[in-house]
N, C-alpha and C positions, 0 to 999 in steps of 0.2 A: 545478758548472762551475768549470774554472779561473779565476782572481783574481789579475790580472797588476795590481801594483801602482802601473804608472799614474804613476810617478814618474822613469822614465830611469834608466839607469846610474852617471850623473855623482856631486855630489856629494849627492842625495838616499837612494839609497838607502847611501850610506858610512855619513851619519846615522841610518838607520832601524838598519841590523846594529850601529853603535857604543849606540844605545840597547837593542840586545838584551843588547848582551853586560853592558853596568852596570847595567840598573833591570831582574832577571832578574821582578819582579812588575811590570808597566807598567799592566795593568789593574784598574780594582775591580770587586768580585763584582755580579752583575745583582741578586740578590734582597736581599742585603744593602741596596743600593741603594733598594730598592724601599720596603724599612721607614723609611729615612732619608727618604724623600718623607711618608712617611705620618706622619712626628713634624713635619715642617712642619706640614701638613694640622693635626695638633692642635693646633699652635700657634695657627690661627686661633679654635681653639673656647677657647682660652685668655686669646686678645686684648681685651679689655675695651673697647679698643675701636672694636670691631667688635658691631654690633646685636646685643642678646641670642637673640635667634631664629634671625641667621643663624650665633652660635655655635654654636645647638644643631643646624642643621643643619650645620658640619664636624666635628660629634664623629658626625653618626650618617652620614657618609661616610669619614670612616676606618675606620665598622666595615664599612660598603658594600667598600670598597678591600681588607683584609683578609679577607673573603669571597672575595674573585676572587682575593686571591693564595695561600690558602689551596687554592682548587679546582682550580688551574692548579700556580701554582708550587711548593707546598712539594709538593703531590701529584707533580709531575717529577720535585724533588729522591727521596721515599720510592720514588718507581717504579724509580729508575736503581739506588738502593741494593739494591731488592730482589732486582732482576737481577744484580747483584755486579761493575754498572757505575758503576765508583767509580773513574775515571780523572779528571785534574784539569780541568777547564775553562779557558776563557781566561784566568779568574785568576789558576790555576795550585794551588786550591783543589779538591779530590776533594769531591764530592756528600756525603761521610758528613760530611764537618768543616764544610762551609757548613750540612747542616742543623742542627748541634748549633747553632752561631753562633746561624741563625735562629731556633731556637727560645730562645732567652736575648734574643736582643732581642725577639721577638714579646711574650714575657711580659713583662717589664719596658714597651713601648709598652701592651699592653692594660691591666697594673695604671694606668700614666699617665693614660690613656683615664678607666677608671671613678674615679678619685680626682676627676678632671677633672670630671666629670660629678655625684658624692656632694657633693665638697665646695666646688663653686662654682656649674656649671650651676644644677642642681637649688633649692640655698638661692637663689640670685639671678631664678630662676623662679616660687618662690613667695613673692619680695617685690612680682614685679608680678602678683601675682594669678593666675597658671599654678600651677595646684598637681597633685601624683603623691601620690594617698592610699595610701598603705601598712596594712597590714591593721587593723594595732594605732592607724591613727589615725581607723579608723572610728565617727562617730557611730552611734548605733542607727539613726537614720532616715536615714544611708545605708545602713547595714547590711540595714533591711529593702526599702530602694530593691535594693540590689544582687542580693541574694537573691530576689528577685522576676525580675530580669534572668537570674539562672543558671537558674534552672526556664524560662524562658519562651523564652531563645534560644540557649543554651548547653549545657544537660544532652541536650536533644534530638538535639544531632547526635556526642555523645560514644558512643567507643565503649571502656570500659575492659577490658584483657587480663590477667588472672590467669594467670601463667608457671606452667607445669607439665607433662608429659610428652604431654600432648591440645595445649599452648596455649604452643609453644616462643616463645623469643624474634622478635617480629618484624620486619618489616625497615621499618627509617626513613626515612621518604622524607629526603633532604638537605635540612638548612638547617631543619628544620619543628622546634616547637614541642614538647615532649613533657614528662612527669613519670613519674618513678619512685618509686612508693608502699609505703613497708612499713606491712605487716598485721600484724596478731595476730588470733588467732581460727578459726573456722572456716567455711563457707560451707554453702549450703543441700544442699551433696552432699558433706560430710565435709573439702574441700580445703583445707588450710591451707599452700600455697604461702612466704606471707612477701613476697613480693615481686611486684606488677602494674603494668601499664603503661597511661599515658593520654597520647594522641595526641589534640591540638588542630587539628583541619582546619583546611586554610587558608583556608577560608569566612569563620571567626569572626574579628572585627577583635581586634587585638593591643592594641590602646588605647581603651577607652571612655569617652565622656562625660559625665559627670554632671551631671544639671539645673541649674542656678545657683543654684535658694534652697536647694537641699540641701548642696552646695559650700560654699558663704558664698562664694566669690568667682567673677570672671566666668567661669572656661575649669578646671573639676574633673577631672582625669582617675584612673582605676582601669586597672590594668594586667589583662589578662586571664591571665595566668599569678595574678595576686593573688586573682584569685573564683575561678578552678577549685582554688587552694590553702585557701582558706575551705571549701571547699563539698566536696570528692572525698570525704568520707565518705560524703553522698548517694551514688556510684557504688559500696559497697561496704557493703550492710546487713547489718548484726547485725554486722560485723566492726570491730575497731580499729586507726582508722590512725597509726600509729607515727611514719610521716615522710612528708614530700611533697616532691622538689626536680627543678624544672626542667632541663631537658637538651637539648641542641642539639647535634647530630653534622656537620659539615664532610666531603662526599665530596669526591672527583677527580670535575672536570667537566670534563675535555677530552675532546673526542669524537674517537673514532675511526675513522676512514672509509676503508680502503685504495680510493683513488682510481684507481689504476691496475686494480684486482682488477674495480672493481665495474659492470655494464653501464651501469646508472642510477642515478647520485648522489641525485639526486630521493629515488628509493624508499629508495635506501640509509641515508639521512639520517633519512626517517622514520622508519623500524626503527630508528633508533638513537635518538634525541632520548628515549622514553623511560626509557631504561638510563641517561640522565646524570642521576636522581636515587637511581642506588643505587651509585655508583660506590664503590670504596677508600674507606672512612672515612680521613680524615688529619687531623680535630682532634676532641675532644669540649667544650665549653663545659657546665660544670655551676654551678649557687648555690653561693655561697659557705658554708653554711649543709650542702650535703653532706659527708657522713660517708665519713670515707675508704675503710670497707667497700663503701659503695654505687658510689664515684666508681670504688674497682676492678672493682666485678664489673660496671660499664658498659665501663670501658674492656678487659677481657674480651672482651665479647661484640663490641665493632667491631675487634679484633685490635691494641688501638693500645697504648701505653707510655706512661709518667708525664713525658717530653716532651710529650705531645700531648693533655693534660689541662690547660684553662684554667676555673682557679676564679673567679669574679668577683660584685662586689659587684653586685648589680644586675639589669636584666632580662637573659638571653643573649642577646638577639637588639634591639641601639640600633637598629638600620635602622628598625624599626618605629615608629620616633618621626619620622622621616623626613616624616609628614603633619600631624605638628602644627604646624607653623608654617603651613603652609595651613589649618587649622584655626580659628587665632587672631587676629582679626581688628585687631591692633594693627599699626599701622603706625607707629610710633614705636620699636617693635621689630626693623624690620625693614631691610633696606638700600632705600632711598628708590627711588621708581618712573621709569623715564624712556620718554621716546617714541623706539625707533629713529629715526634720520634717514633721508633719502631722498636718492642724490647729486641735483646741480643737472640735470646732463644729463639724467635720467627726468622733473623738475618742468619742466623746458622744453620736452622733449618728450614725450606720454605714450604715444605708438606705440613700442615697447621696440624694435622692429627697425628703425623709423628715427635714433633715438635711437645706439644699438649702429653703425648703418652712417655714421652720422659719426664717431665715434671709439672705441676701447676705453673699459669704465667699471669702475674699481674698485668693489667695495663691501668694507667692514672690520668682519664680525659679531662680536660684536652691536651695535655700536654704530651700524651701519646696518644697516636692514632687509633680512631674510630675502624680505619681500615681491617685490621684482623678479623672482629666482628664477621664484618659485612664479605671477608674472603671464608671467614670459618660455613657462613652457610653455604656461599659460591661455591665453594670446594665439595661441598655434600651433595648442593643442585647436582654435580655434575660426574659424581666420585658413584659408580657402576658396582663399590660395594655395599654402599648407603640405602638403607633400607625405609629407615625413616625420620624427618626430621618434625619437631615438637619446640610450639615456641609462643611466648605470650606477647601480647601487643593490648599498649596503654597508651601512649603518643607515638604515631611515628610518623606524621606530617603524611598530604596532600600525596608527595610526587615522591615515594618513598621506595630506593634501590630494592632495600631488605626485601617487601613485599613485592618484587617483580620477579626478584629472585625463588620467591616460595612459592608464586605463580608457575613461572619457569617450571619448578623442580616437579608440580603436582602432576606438567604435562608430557615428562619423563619419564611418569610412572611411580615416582616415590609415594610413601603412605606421609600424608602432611597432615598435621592436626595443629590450629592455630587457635588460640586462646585470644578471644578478640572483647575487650572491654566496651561494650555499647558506651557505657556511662561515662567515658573520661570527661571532665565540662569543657566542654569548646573544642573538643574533638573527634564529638558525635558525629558529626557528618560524615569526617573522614574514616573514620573509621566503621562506617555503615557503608562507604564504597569498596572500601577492601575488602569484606565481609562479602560483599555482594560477587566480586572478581574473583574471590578464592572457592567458591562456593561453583563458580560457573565450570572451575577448573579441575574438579571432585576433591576440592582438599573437604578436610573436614574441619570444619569452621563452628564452635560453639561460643557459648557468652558468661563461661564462668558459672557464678553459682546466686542466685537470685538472693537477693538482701546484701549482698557482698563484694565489692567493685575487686576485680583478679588487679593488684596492683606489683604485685612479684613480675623480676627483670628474669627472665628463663628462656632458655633454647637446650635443645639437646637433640644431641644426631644419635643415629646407631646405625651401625656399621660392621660385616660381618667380617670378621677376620679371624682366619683359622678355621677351627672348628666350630666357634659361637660366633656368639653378639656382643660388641663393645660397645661404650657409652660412655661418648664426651659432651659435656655441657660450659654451656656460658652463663655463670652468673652475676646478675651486675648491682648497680644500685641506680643506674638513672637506665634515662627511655632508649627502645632501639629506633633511635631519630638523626639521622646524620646530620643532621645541622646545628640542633642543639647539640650534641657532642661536642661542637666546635666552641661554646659558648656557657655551658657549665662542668664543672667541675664535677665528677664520679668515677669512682671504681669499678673492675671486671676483673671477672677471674674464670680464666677455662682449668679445666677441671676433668681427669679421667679418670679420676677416684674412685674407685669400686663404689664404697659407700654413700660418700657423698651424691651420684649419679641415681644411686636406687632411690635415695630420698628427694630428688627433683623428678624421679617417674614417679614416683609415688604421690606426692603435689598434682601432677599432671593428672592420674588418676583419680585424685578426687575431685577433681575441673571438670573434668570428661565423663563421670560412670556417676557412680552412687555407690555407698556403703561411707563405711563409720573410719575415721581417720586414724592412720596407723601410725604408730608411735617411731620419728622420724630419727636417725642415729644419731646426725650432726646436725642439719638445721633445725632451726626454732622459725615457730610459724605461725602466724596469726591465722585467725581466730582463737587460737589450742594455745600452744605452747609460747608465744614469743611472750607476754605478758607477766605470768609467773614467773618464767624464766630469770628475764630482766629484772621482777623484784630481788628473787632468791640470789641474785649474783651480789645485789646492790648490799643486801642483806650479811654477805659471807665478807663484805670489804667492810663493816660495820664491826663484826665479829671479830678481825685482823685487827682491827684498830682498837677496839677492845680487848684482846689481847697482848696489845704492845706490838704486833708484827707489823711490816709492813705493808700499807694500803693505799688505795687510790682510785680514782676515778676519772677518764679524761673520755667524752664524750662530744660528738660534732654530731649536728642535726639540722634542717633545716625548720622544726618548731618545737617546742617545748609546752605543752597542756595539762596531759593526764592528771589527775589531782591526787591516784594511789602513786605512780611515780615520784611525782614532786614530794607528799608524804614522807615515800620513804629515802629520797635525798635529804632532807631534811632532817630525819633521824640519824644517818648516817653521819653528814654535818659536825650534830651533835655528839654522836661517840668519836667524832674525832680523826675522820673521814677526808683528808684535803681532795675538795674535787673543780676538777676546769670543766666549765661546759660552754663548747661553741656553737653559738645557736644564732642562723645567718638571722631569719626573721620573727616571729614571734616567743616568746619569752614568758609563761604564765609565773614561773617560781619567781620569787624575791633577794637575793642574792644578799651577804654581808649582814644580815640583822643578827645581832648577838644573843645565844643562845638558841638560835634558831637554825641558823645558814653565815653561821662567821665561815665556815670551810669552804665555802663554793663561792666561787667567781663565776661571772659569765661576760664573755663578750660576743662580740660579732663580726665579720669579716668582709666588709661592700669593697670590691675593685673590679677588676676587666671583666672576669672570669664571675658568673653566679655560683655560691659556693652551693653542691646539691649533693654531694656526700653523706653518707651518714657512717662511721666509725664509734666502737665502743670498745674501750679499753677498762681491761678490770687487773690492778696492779698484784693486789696478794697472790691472783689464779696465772696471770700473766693470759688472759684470754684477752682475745682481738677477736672482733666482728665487724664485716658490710652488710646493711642494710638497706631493703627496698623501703623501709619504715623511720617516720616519725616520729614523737614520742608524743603522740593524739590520741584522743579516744578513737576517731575513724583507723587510725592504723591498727591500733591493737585488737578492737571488736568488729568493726563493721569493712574489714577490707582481710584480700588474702594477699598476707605478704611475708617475705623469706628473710633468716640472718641469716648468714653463715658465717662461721667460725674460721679463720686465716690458719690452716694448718701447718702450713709448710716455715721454718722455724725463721728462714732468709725471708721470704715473703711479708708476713707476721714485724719484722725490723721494720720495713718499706712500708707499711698502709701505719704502724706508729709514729713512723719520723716523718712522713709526708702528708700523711693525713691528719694529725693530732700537735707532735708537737712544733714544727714550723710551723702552724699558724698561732702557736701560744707563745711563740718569740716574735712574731708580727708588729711591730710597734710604729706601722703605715697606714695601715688598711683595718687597720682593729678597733672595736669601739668597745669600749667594758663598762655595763650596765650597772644602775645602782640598784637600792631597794626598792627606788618609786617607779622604776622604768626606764628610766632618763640614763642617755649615753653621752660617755666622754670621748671624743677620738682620741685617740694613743697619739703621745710624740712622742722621738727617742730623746732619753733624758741628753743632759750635757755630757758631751764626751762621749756617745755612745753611737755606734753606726747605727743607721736607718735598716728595718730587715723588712721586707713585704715578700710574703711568703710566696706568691704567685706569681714573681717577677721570678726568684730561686727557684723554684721547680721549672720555669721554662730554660732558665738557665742550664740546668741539671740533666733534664730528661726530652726536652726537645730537640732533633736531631740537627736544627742551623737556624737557633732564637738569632731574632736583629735585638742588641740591648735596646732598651729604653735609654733616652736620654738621662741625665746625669743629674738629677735636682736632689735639692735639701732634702727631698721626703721620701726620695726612693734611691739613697747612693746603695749598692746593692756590696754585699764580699766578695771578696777574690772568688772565681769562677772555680768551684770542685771540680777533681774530675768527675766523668758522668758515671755513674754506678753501672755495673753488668745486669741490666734487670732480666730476671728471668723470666 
């Protein structure tokens, strides 16, 4: 679609063409970007202090994070190059020269990674008792504990392959566990190959337990790459095993679906979800301990180059450690427990739609309970005047209350119409099971609108009361996923707002029917209106500032891309514009370059909490907005997603002060980017208290936070009282 930038003739776009012509790089690269997020992220597994457990879980989420960008992005990058599309990007950087880049930072952050992990986790794990026995520090009487455990649950479901003309190389599933074994010798039918392959189903756990009086301390672990290394002779009698080293292959997992081509997405999808575990190899991870012979005739067989060979100290695969900290029963380890809060307005009233029909009510997750949510549909499943409930789903996990609930309600008779995103990545399955279960139930289950992932957070009951039909809605800016709730940070807002109601059925109907998109009261809406919108507001704080009035701009996102956006901050900048932009991960604009962007700062905010809010604040107008959107090219054109405008004047204070500026007085948790990309963590200067924004909002709004201990980097202020949120 054309992309009319939204900013008038005058003197904005004078500034946008005078910034073409002198900063001819205005943008930085997306994937670069990407790894500069992920060296934050280590930094917390580096932070001392921060709970030794919760370190160990951010080092085995940067290898999480590097997985996805690995499957996705560098596989893009190899795809475009393969094609001999090797034209520059927004950056103005060609696919062949970002991925050389990428791959020089990727190694350099993974060796960081495992040093992180060798020469601090690890030793500081096994002072409080958490200990990783490595082979050679086996007691015999673990040894014959262990050895017992590989005969009895382990040897059983191995299947080992001796390569050779009958027994070619076979195909790895992605991300899985494997060892490649040289032999000497012969086999019971002459074959002396050299070289067999063993494949660790994903059945067998990656980390096992050891008793505690065998251990000597509380929590023993053996890694299972370490007994199938002890023991593969067993898989290989009469012969000699020469070498054994673990290996782990990285495919392309973007799926492919020509949406237009295909009759039924549904079908199409399932046919496909298989094939995302053999996709393009695009990394190998092998022990450091592999022999350069071996490491090549691996990277041979996945077609890959000595870029895309990572040697590491350690197990391949840290995600897998991802469950010991639930495992380990120390809470002194751990970041301290707290109770969601509950706003005032639900404890006063407990009927959610009398409640909701007196006023709008914030809630701030996680710091306030996911719960309301999840009672707002209960209450409709089960509420004899509720007619029908309408509600979109983008993540919402496996084993999901919500949808049991909407199942429930379908077989009560309610009319259920559920907007279900085939496309989420890595949530296809799941959400092809629920799809299938509400479908069985007579809800009515569609998939949006073809070329366009439904990324809007919407629910809406109706409800006859009186003589008509009422209409409450939920609108959020993250998933309805009760567990993620627990774990990032987003806003919701119920809503019986005459207006604003008819404009979420309205959305809904164009999800559901067909016709041409009607012009919406209060929300702004991708594809149509959030786009322009956003320029023309950005455009009117330009205008203010140009006119001497006052202006501003303080926006929170979790990426920053678009190149007409960035554009036109940038002009704005320039007429003199002061603007904050919190942007957790990705960053394309340049921040601080004079004459360009002296007016915008940007930082970012890594702690307990993932920050996934998006807030936009525009000072001359005094407008406030939540968003299901990014500031991406995918949010604005190729996805349907909702703002809305914070109407209620009380409300509107609370998503400014909580959402925007405690985290621009942050000076714990905050990084502030330069022009080249490169971030500083924030320390409170001399003299100055420590403020981490996510510590004070549990403080604030959660109904019985346990403090965090008391360190240099997070002394927190006297405890406010906690505000009446409505």
């Amino acid at each position: 679609m054309d992309k009319d930038n939204g900013l008038g003739p005058e003197v904005d776009d004078a500034l946008i063409a005078r910034s073409r012509r002198t900063f001819s790089n205005r943008y930085l690269n997306r994937e670069l970007g990407l790894l500069e997020f992920n060296r934050r992220v280590l930094a917390q597994a580096a932070d001392t202090g921060i709970p030794l457990l919760e370190r160990l879980r951010f080092l085995c989420i940067v290898s999480s994070n590097l997985d996805e960008f690995f499957e996705i992005r560098v596989a893009g990058l190899k795809a475009q190059i393969d094609i001999g599309a090797d034209a520059p990007g927004h950056d103005g950087q060609p696919p062949s020269r970002v991925y050389r880049e990428v791959a020089r930072v990727a190694h350099d952050l993974v060796a960081a990674q495992y040093s992180l992990w060798n020469e601090h986790v690890l030793p500081s794990l096994a002072h409080e008792g958490i200990r990783f026995f490595r082979r050679r520090e086996w007691t015999p009487a673990q040894r014959e504990w262990i050895s017992a455990y590989f005969f009895r649950e382990i040897m059983p479901v191995l299947t080992p392959i001796g390569l050779d003309p009958a027994h070619p190389f076979p195909r790895i599933l992605n991300k899985s566990l494997n060892f490649a074994v040289q032999l000497s010798g012969k086999d019971a039918f002459g074959r002396s190959s050299g070289i067999a392959l063993v494949q660790a189903p994903r059945v067998l756990p990656r980390v096992i337990k050891l008793p505690a009086q065998l251990a000597g301390c509380d929590h023993g672990f053996v890694f299972l790459s370490s007994i199938i290394h002890a023991h593969v002779g067993e898989l290989f009698t009469g012969m000699e095993v020469q070498g054994c080293y673990q290996f782990r292959v990285t495919r392309n997992s973007d799926l492919f679906v020509d949406e237009e081509e295909v009759k039924n997405l549904r079908l199409a999808l399932q046919g496909e979800l298989p094939q995302r575990h053999f996709g393009d190899a695009v990394r190998l991870e092998v022990a450091d301990l592999c022999p350069p012979m071996m490491s090549e005739f691996l990277l041979q067989q996945f077609g890959l180059g000595s870029d895309d060979l990572y040697q590491v100290t350690g197990p391949v695969n840290l995600v897998r450690l991802m469950q010991v900290p639930d495992w380990v029963d120390r809470p002194d380890l751990k970041y301290p427990p707290f109770a969601p809060g509950i706003p005032a307005a639900l404890i006063r009233q407990p009927d959610i739609f009398a409640a909701i029909g007196k006023g709008d009510i914030l809630l701030h997750h996680p710091f306030q309970s996911f719960k309301p949510v999840i009672a707002f549909i209960a209450q409709a499943a089960k509420d004899a005047d509720v007619v029908a409930i309408k509600q979109t789903v983008y993540r919402t996990g496996a084993d999901s209350e919500l949808m049991r609930i909407l199942i429930d309600a379908a077989r009560r008779g309610k009319e259920i119409t559920v907007v279900v995103e085939l496309m989420a990545r890595f949530d296809e399955e799941a959400n092809l099971n629920w799809a299938a279960q509400l479908e069985e139930v007579g809800a009515h289950v569609v998939y949006g609108v073809v070329g366009h992932k439904t990324h809007a957070k919407l629910a809406m009951v109706v409800r006859r009361e009186g003589e008509g039909l009422r209409r409450y809605c939920h609108i959020g800016t993250g998933n309805y996923h009760s567990r993620t709730s627990n774990l990032y940070t987003d806003f919701g807002v119920f809503t019986s707002n005459e207006e604003v109601c008819a404009d979420v059925n309205d959305v809904f109907m164009q999800l559901t029917g067909l016709g041409k998109a009607s012009k919406l009261r209060h929300l702004w809406q991708s594809p149509f209106t959030l786009h322009p919108q956003l320029l023309d507001s950005i455009r009117r704080e330009a205008e203010a500032a140009g006119a001497g009035k006052k202006a501003g701009i303080i926006a929170k996102m979790n990426a920053l891309l678009e190149p007409d956006i960035i554009d036109a901050l940038y002009a704005a900048s320039s007429a003199g514009v002061p603007i904050d932009l919190i942007v957790r991960g990705v960053c394309g604009l340049r921040p601080g370059i004079s004459e360009l962007s002296e007016n915008i700062r940007v930082r970012s905010i890594i702690g307990r909490f993932l920050e996934h809010h998006r807030v936009f604040h525009f000072v001359s107008t005094g407008e406030t907005f939540i968003s299901s959107a990014d500031w991406m090219d995918r949010n604005f054109f190729r996805r349907i997603e909702v703002c809305l405008p914070i109407l209620d004047p009380r409300l509107k204070k609370r998503v400014v002060e909580e959402g925007l500026r405690r985290y621009l007085d942050d000076n714990s948790q905050a990084w502030e980017m330069d022009a080249d990309g490169h971030y500083q963590r924030c320390q409170p200067a001399k003299g100055q208290d420590a403020r981490c924004a996510q510590s004070e909002l549990l403080q604030e709004l959660a109904s019985a936070p346990l403090p965090e201990p008391p360190t240099a980097k997070h002394r927190l202020r006297p405890r406010r009282k906690a505000k009446a949120a409505a």
